[in-house]
N, C-alpha and C positions, 0 to 999 in steps of 0.2 A: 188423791192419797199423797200427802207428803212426801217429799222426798229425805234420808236423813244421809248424815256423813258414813262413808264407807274405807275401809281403808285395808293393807293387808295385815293378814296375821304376821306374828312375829317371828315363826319361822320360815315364814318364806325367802326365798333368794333373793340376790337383789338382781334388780335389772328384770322381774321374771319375764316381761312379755306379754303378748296378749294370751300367749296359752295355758294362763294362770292363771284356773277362774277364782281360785278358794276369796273370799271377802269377808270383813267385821264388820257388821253392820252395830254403829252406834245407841245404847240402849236411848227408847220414847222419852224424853223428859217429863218427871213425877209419875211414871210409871214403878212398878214394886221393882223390876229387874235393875235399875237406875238407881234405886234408893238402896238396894244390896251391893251395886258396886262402889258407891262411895263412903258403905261405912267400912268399919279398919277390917281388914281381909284379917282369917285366921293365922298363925304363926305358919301353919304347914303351908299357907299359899303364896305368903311374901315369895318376893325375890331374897334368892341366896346370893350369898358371898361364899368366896373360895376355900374360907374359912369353918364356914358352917356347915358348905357342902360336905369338907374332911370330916367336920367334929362330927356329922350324923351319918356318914358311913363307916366311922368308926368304931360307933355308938351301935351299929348295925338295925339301923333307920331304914327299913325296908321303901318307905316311899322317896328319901331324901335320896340311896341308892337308885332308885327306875329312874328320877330324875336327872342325876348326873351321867346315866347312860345315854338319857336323853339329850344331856346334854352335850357328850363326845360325839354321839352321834350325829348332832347338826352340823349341816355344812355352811351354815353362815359365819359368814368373819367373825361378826363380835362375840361368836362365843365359844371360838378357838381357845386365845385366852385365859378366856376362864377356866376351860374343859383340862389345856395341859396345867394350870396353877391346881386344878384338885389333883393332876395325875403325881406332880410331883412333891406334892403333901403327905399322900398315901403311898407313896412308894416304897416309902424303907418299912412298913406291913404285908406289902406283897413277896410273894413268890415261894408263898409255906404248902399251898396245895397239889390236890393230883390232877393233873390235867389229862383227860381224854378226848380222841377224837373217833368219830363216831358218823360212816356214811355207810350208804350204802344203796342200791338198783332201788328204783319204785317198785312200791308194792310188797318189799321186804319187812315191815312192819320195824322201821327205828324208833317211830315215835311211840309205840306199842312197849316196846323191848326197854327204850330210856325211862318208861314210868314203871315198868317192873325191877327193873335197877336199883332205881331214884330210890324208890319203894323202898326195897330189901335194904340200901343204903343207907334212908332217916331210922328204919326200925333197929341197925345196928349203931344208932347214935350222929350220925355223919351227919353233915349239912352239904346239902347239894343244889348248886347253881345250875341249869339247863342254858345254854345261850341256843335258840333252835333259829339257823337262819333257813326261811323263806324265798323260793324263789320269785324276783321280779317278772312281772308281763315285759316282753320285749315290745308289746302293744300301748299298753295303757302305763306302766312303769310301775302300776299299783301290785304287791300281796296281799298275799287274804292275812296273813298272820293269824293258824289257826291250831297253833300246837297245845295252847290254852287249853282248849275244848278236848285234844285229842289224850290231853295228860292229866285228865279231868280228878280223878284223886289224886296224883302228886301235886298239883296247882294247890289244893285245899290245904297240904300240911305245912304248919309253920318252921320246919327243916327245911324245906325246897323254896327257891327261887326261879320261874320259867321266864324265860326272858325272850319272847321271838320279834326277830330283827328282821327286813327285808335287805335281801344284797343287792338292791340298786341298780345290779348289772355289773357288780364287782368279779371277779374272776373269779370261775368257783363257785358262785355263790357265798362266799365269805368275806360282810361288811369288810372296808377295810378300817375299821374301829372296834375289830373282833379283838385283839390284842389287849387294848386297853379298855374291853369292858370286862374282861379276866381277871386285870389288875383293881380294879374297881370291887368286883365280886371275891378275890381273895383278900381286899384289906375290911371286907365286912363280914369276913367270919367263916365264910364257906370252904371247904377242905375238899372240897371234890368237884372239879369242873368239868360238866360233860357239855362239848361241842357239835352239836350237829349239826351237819351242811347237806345241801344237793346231792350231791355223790355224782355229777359230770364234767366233763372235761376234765381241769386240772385240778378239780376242788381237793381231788387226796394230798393231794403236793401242799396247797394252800394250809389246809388245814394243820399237816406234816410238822409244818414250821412255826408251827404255835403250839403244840400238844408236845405231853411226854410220850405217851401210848396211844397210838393207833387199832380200831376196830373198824372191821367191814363186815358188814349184815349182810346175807344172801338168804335165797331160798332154791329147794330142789326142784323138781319137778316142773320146769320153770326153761325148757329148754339145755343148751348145751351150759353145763355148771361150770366150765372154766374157762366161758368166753373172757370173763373178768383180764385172764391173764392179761388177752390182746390188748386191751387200753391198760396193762401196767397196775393195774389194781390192785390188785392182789399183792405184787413186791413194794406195795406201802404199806400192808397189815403188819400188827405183830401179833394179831388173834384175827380168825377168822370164823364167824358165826354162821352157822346154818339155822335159821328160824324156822318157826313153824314146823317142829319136828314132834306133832302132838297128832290123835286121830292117826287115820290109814295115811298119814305123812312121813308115820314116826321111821320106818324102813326106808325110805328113797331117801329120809334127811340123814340117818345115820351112815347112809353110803356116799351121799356125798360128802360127809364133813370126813370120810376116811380118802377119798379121792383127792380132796383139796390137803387133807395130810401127806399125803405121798406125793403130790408137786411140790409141795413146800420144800421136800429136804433137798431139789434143782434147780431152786429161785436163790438169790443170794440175799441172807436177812437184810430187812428193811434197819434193824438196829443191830449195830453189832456187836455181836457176843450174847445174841438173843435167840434162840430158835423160836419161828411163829409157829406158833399151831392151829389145829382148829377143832374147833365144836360144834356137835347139833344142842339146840337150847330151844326152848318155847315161853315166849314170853306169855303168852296167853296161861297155861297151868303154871309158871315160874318155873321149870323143870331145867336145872343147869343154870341158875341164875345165880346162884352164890359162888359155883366153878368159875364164871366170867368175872369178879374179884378177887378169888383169889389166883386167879391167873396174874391180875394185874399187881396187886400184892407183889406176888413171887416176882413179876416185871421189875419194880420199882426197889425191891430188895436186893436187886442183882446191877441194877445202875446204881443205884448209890453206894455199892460196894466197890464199884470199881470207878467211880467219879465221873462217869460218862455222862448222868444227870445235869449234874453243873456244867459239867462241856457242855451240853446240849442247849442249853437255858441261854449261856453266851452267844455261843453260833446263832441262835433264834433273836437276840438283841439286835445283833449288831444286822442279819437281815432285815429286821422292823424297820430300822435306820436307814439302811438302803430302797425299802420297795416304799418306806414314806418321803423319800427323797425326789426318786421316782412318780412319783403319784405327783407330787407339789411340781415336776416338770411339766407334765400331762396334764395338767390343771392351766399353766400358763401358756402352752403352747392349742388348748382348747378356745380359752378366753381372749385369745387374741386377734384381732380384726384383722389385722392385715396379713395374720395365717390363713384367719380363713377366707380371704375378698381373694390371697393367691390360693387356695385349695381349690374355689371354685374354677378360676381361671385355668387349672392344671387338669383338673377332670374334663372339662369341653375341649381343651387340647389332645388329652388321650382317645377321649370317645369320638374325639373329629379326627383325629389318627392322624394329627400334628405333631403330639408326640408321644415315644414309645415309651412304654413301662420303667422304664428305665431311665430314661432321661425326666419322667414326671416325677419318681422318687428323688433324684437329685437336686430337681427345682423345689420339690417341696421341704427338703433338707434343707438349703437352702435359705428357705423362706423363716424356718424352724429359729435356725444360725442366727439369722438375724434377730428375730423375735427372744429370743434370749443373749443377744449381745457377746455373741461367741464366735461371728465371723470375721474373718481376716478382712 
């Protein structure tokens, strides 16, 4: 059997390693797959320019849009670049939409709850973007990416955009390209951005700082209902859902959305000058599904009256600016050899109880110092 030229695909990293199987195998010469790739590729397959990317998300180019997501979301150099030259084209289009954030415990039904939303949303005219991040395998690194399937008529209407992303192992579960693929989705038309994340750790925080309005999705019956409190969850809502409040559930859901009411008014609002509330809803019958609008309505009616909206939007800039600051440190102090040849070095010294915890964080500070050209 022949052997042919193999090489990698174009988004792979560089430098990847042997633990990058993925390969292109070059098409049979005079073969039909061969003679397809050298006649002139359609207009929608060319490469774009940063130009065209703008003019067809402006144009609200539903595939020229999945592409430029695609391509903020690569982590390769070259097409950095490009990625912030569309962000800053399309930027004086952004920031006319409603942004919501949207977690909540497994087995709560969000992805259930966002397509009866979405739903109720297009048929009120709205156009609605879905960003649904996926959790990564801390195993394999892979998601199933499967909110497609599970949003199966909103996916079909030409109002909605579902867009599910894997978070890599970002914190939270929130790409750290969730921001600017918002920006992307509001300069193509869409008025209503709903964000769904993980709902562990510190995803409420993560999500917090990109969204105007916050929702957490619960269910009753389901054990102690304000465990939520202990990890804090709950004083990130500014509405709080009880699902699945349909069948012999409707009772235990409507006791608890009046339970999680009466904590509320001893939690100090998550936004202020807002009281959160809470509701039982059923995404499955849609029952209180037009209530969780105009909740948010009356939300956004009451920040913009009092300018807290635009405060808010700033404060969220200028963290973007810091936690990408951040990240582009954590990048260099990962890719760097002689961090890591001394990390090694620092762990067989703790673990050989040469030295202590303390002295290995210093030496690895240290190490850090150098590696970005900051020590004395």
């Amino acid at each position: 059997m022949p052997k042919y030229k193999t090489y990698k695909p174009e988004w792979a990293p560089q430098n990847p390693g042997g633990a990058f199987a993925s390969q292109v195998m070059t098409g049979v010469p005079g073969d039909a797959l061969t003679q397809r790739q050298s006649a002139p590729q359609p207009p929608g397959l060319a490469r774009l320019s940063a130009d065209e990317y703008a003019e067809g998300i402006l144009s609200r180019d539903r595939m020229v849009l999945a592409r430029a997501i695609t391509m903020i979301e690569s982590n390769a150099p070259r097409h950095f670049e490009t990625g912030q030259e569309i962000i800053r084209r399309i930027l004086p289009h952004t920031g006319r939409s409603v942004r919501v954030g949207i977690t909540g415990v497994p087995g709560a039904g969000k992805s259930t709850l966002i397509e009866a939303l979405g739903n109720y949303l297009c048929d009120k005219g709205k156009k609605v973007a879905v960003l649904a991040v996926d959790p990564s395998s801390t195993v394999s690194r892979g998601s199933i990416l499967g909110d497609k399937t599970r949003m199966e008529t909103l996916s079909k209407r030409p109002e909605a955009f579902i867009r599910p992303s894997p978070s890599g192992g970002t914190l939270g579960g929130v790409t750290r390209k969730s921001r600017e693929t918002i920006l992307l989705c509001e300069a193509a038309g869409f008025d209503t951005i709903l964000v769904e994340t993980v709902g562990v750790g510190q995803s409420e925080i993560t999500v917090r700082s990109m969204v105007d309005f916050f929702l957490v999705i619960t269910i009753a019956g389901a054990g102690d209902e304000l465990q939520g409190i202990k990890k804090g969850v709950i004083e990130t809502a500014d509405l709080i859902l009880v699902n699945k409040a349909d069948g012999d559930n409707i009772r235990r859901a409507q006791a608890a959305s009046a339970e999680y009411e009466q904590v509320l008014h001893y939690l100090r609002p998550a936004t202020e000058g807002w009281a959160a509330k809470a509701y039982a809803c059923s995404a499955l019958t849609g029952e209180g599904i037009p209530d969780i609008w105009d909740v948010v309505l009356d939300f956004m009616g009451q920040m913009k009256k009092s300018g807290l909206t635009d405060d808010r939007r700033r404060r969220q800039t200028i963290d973007w600016v810091r936690q990408m600051a951040e990240e582009h440190i954590r990048s260099i102090i990962a890719s760097d050899p002689c961090v890591a040849a001394r990390m090694s070095e620092i762990e067989r010294g703790t673990l050989g109880g040469d030295l202590s915890p303390s002295m290995a964080a210093k030496s690895l500070i240290e190490a850090i110092e150098k590696a970005l050209g900051t020590s004395p």
